[in-house]
C-alpha positions as CSV (number, residue, x, y, z in Angstrom):
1,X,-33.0,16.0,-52.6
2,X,-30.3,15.3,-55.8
3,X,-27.1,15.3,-55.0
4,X,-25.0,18.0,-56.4
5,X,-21.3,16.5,-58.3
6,X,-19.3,17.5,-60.9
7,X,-20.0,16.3,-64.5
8,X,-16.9,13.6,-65.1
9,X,-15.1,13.4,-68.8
10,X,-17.2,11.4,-70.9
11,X,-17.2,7.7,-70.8
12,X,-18.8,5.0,-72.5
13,X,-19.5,1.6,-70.9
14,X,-16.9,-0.2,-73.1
15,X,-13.8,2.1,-71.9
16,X,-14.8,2.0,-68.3
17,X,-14.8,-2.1,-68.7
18,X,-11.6,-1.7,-70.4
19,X,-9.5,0.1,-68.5
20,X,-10.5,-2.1,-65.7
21,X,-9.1,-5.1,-67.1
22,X,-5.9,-3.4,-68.1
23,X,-5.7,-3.1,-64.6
24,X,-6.7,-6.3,-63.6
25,X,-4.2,-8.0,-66.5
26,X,-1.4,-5.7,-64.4
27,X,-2.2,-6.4,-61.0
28,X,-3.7,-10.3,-60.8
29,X,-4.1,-11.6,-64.6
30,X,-6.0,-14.9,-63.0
31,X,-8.8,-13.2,-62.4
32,X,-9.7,-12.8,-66.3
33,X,-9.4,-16.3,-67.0
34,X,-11.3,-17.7,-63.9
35,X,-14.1,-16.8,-61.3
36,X,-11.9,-15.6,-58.3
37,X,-11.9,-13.0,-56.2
38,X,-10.2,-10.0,-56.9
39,X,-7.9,-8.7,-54.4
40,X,-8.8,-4.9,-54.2
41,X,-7.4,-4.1,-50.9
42,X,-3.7,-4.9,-52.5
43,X,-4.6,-2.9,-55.7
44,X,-5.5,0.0,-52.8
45,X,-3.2,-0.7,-50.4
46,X,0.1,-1.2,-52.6
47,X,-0.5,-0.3,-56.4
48,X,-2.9,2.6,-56.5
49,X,-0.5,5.5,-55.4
50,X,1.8,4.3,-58.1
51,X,-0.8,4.2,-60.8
52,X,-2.7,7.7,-60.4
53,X,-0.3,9.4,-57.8
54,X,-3.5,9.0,-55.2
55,X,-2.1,8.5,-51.7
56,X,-4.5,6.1,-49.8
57,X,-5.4,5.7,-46.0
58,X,-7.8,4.5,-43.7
59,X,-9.6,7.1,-41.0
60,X,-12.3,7.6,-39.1
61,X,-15.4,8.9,-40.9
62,X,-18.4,10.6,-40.3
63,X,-21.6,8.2,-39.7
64,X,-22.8,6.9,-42.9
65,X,-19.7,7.8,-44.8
66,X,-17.7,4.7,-46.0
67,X,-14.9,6.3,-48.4
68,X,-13.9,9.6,-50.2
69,X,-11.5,10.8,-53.2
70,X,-10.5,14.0,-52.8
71,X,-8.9,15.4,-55.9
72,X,-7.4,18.7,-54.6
73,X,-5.3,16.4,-51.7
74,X,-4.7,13.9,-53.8
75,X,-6.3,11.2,-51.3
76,X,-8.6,7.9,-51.8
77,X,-9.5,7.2,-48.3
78,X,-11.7,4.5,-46.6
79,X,-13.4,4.7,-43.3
80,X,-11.3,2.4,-40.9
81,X,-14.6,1.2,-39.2
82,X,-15.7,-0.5,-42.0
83,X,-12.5,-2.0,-43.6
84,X,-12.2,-4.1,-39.6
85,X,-15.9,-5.1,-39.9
86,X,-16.0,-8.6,-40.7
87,X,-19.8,-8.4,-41.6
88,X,-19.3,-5.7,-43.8
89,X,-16.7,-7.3,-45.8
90,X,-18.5,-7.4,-49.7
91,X,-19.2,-4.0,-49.0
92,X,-16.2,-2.5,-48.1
93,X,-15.0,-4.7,-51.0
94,X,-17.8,-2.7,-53.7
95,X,-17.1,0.2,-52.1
96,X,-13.6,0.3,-52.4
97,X,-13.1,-0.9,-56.0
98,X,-15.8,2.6,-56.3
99,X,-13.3,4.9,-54.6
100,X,-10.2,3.5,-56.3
101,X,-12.7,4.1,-59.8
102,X,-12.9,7.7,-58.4
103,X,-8.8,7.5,-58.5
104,X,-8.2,6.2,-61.6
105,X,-10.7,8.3,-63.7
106,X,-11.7,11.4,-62.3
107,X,-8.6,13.1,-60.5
108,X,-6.6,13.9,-62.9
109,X,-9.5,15.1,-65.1
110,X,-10.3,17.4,-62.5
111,X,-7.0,18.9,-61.6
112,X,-6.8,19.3,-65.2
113,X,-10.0,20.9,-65.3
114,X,-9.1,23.1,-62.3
115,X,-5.7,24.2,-64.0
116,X,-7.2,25.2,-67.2
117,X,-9.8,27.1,-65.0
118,X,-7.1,29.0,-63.1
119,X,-4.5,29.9,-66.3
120,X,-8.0,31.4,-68.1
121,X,-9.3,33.8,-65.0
122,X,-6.1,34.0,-63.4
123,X,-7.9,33.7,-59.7
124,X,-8.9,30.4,-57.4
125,X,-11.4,28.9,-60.0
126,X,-14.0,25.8,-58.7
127,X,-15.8,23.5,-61.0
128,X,-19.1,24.0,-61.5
129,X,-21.4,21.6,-59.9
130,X,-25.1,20.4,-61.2
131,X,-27.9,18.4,-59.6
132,X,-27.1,15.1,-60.5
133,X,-30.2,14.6,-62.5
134,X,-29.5,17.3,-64.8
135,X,-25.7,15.2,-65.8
136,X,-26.1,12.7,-68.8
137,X,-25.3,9.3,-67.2
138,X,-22.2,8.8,-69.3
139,X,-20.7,11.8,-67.5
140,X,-22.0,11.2,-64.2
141,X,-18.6,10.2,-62.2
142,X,-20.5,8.3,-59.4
143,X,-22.5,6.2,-62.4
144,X,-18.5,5.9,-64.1
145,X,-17.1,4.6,-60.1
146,X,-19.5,2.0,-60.3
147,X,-19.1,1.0,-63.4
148,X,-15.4,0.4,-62.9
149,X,-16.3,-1.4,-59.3
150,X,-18.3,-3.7,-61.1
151,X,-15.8,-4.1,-63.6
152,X,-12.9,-4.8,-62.0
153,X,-14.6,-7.1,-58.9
154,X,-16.6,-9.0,-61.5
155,X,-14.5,-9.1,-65.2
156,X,-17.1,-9.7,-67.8
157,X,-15.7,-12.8,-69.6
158,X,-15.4,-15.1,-66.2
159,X,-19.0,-13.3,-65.1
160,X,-20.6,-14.3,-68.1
161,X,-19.5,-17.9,-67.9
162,X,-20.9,-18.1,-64.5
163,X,-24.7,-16.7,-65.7
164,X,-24.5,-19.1,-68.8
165,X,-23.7,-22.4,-66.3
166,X,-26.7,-20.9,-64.3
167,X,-24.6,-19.7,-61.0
168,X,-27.2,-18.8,-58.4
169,X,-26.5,-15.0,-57.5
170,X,-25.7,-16.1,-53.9
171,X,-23.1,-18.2,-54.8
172,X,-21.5,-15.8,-57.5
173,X,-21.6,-13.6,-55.1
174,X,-19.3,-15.9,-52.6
175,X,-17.1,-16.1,-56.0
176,X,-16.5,-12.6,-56.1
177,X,-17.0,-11.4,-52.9
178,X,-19.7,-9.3,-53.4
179,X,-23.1,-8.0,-51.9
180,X,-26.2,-10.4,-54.3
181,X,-27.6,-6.7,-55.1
182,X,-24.4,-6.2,-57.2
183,X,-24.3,-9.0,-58.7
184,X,-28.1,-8.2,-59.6
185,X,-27.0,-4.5,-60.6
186,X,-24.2,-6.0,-63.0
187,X,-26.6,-8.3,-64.8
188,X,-28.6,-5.4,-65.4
189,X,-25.5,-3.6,-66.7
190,X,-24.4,-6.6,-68.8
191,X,-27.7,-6.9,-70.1
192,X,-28.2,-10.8,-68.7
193,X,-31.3,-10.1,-67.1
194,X,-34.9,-9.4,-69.5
C-alpha cells in the first residue's frame, strides 16, 4: 500500500545539498573541511527553533514511529525511546537530521500553502494529498528529508575524499555516525557506486 503525502515545493538535488551546508558552515564549520561527525542533536536541540520557528521535543511514540514534523503545531519531535537507546544511536542520528529536513524545508511551504488556500475559499482548506507514487521525486518531501539527512550527516566534499582514499563503508560509517545502508544509499545518490 503507497503512502499518501503532500507533494513538497520543488527541489533539485544541488539546493537540498546546499542549503545543508549553509547550515553546517553556521552551526559546526569543521565538518566541511574534515570527516567528523556532525552533531545533530545540538542543531535539534538548541538551533532548530531559531532557524525555522519549529519547537522541538522528545515524547513517547507509537510502536514503529521514531519522529514527526507537524507543520500546523509547529513541532519536530522525536520518540524519547529511541534518542536513550544506545544501540540505536546511527539511527536516531539519520533519522533525526530527516525530521529536522522536514523543519527546514517543508513547514513553512505548507503553512504557506495552507494560507493561500484559506484567503481563496475563505473556509478551513487542507492540502491535497497523492499516493506517493504518483509525486515526481523532486517533489516528494520524504525523498527531499533524506536528501538533506544525508547531506548534512555526510557533506559531500569530506565524503568524497573518504571514497577516493578507499574508506571501507563500515568505517565511514563510524566517521559519520551512521547506519553502512546510508552510507550505501549516499554513494548511490552521489553517484560513486556503477
Amino acid at each position: 500500500m503507497s503512502r499518501r503525502i503532500v507533494p513538497a515545493q520543488p527541489r533539485k538535488k544541488v539546493e537540498i545539498d546546499s542549503l545543508a551546508a549553509s547550515i553546517i558552515r553556521a552551526v559546526q564549520p569543521s565538518a566541511l573541511r574534515k570527516a567528523e561527525q556532525f552533531d545533530i542533536e545540538r542543531l535539534f536541540d538548541c538551533y532548530l527553533e531559531g532557524l525555522t520557528g519549529v519547537s522541538t521535543d522528545y515524547r513517547n511514540l507509537e510502536d514503529g514511529i521514531y519522529g514527526y514534523t507537524d507543520s500546523d503545531r509547529m513541532e519536530c519531535v522525536m520518540s524519547c525511546e529511541l534518542a536513550e537507546d544506545e544501540l540505536s544511536e546511527y539511527f536516531c542520528r539519520s533519522t533525526m537530521a530527516h525530521e529536522v529536513g522536514h523543519a527546514v524545508m517543508h513547514v513553512r511551504d505548507y503553512r504557506i500553502r495552507r494560507s493561500i488556500l484559506r484567503s481563496i475559499h475563505r473556509k478551513d482548506h487542507q492540502l491535497r494529498v497523492y499516493r506517493e507514487k504518483e509525486i515526481k521525486i523532486y517533489r516528494n518531501p520524504e525523498w527531499q528529508a533524506w536528501r538533506f539527512a544525508g547531506s548534512i550527516l555526510m557533506p559531500e566534499n569530506t565524503f568524497k575524499e573518504l571514497h577516493r582514499k578507499r574508506c571501507s563503508d563500515r568505517k565511514m560509517s563510524v566517521i559519520y555516525g551512521v547506519n553502512p545502508a546510508f552510507i550505501r544509499s549516499r554513494k548511490k545518490a552521489l553517484k560513486l557506486v556503477s
